[in-house]
N, C-alpha and C positions, 0 to 999 in steps of 0.2 A: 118232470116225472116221466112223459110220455118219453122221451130223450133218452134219458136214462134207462129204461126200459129197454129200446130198442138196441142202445149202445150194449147191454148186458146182453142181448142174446145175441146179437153183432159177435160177438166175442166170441161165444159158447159156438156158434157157429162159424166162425174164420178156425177156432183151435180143433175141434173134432168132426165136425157134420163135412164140410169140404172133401180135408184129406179121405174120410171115408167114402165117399160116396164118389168122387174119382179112383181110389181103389180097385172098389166096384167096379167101376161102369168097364165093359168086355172091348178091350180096345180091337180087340180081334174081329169081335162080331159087327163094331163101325165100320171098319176095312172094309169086310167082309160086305157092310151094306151100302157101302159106296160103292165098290168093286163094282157090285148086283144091277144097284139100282141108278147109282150115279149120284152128285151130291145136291140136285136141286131137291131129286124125289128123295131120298132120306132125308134131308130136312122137313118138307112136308109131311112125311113120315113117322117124321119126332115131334113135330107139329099138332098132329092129327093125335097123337097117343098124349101129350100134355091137353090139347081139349077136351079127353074123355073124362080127366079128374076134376079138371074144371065143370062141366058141365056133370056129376055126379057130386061135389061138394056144393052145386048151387042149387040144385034140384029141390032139396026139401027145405029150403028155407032155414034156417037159424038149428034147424035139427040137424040138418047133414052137415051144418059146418063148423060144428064144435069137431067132429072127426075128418070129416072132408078136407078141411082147410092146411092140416098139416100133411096130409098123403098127399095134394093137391101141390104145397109148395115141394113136397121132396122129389113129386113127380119134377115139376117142372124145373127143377135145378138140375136133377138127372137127366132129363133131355136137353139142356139148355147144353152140359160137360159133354154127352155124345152128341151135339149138332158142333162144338167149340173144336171137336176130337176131328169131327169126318174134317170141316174143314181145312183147319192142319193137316191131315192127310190127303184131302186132296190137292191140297196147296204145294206140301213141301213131300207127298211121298214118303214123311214119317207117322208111324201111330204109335209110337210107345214116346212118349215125350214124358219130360220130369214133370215133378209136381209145380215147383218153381217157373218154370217154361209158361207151365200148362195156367196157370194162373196169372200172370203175368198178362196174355192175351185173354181170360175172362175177363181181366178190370179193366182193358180197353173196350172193350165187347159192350159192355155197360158206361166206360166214360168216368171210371177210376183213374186217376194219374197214378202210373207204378212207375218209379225209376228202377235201374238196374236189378238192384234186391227186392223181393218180396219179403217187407218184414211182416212182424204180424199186427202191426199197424195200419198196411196197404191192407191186407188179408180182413181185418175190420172192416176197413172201409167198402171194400165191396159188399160185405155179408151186409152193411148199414143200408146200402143201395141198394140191395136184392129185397131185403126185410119192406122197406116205407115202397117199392113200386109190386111186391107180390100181398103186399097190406092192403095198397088204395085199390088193387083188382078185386078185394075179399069183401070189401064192405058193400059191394053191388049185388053183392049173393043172397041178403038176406031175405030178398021176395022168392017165392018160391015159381019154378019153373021159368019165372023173368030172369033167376039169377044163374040158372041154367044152362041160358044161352050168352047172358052175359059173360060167364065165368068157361066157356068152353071157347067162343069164341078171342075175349083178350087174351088164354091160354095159346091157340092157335098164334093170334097175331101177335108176341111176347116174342114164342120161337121162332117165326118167320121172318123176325127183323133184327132179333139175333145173329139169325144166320146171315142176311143180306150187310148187317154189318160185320161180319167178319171174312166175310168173300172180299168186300172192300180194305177192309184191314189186315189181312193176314199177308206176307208176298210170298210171290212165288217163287220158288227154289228155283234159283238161277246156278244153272250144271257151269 
């Protein structure tokens, strides 16, 4: 049932929440905040802005996270696509990349196998993977102000090793 469940919103999110919300995210203003700041500190940067919803969806216990927990996971897949974005750009000097591309290096990022095509089978599978590890961070939430720090801090360290594995994983555009 649990399974099922998860595989059902797996879906709902590989077919609409993705594409959208890479869309979104300002490939310009990533550039723009590498360019600025360089890509260790905008990581931490996007870091720092996924533990704030963390730590406000853990705050009041079981109240903030009937609302918390879904602003918390959209935060942090939004920063997880512009920490996925700066380092492609800083790597390769591109920031407009496909959706296909761009996904393709998320379900490494996470330890998805994607051969060549991203179908929406691959595209499941990540959302499966993002779903049971932004899950088992959500159920430490529900003491209040314990879950606060719990949930601000794995938010933090979620994106910071996102990023550290895709500095490793992504190559460098060889001129």
């Amino acid at each position: 049932m649990i399974r099922q469940t998860i595989h059902k919103r797996a879906n709902l999110l590989a077919t609409y929440a993705f594409r959208r919300i890479f869309d979104r995210v300002d490939k310009v203003a990533v550039k723009r905040g590498v360019d600025e700041m360089g890509l260790s500190a905008f990581i931490k940067h996007c870091a720092r802005l996924a533990a704030t919803t963390g730590v406000v969806s853990g705050f009041g216990g079981v109240a903030t996270m009937v609302v918390g927990v879904p602003a918390d996971m959209l935060n942090c897949m939004t920063q997880q696509f512009r920490v996925t974005l700066a380092v492609i750009y800083a790597k390769t000097g591109d920031y407009e990349i496909t959706f296909e591309d761009f996904m393709a290096i998320v379900a490494i990022s996470i330890g998805v196998e994607a051969g060549a095509m991203i179908t929406k089978s691959v595209l499941t599978g990540i959302a499966e993977r993002l779903l049971v590890r932004l899950g088992e961070r959500a159920a430490a939430r529900v003491i209040p102000i314990l879950g606060a720090a719990i949930g601000g801090t794995t938010n933090y360290l979620f994106i910071k090793g996102i990023g550290a594995t895709l500095k490793r994983a992504v190559p460098d555009r060889v001129s």
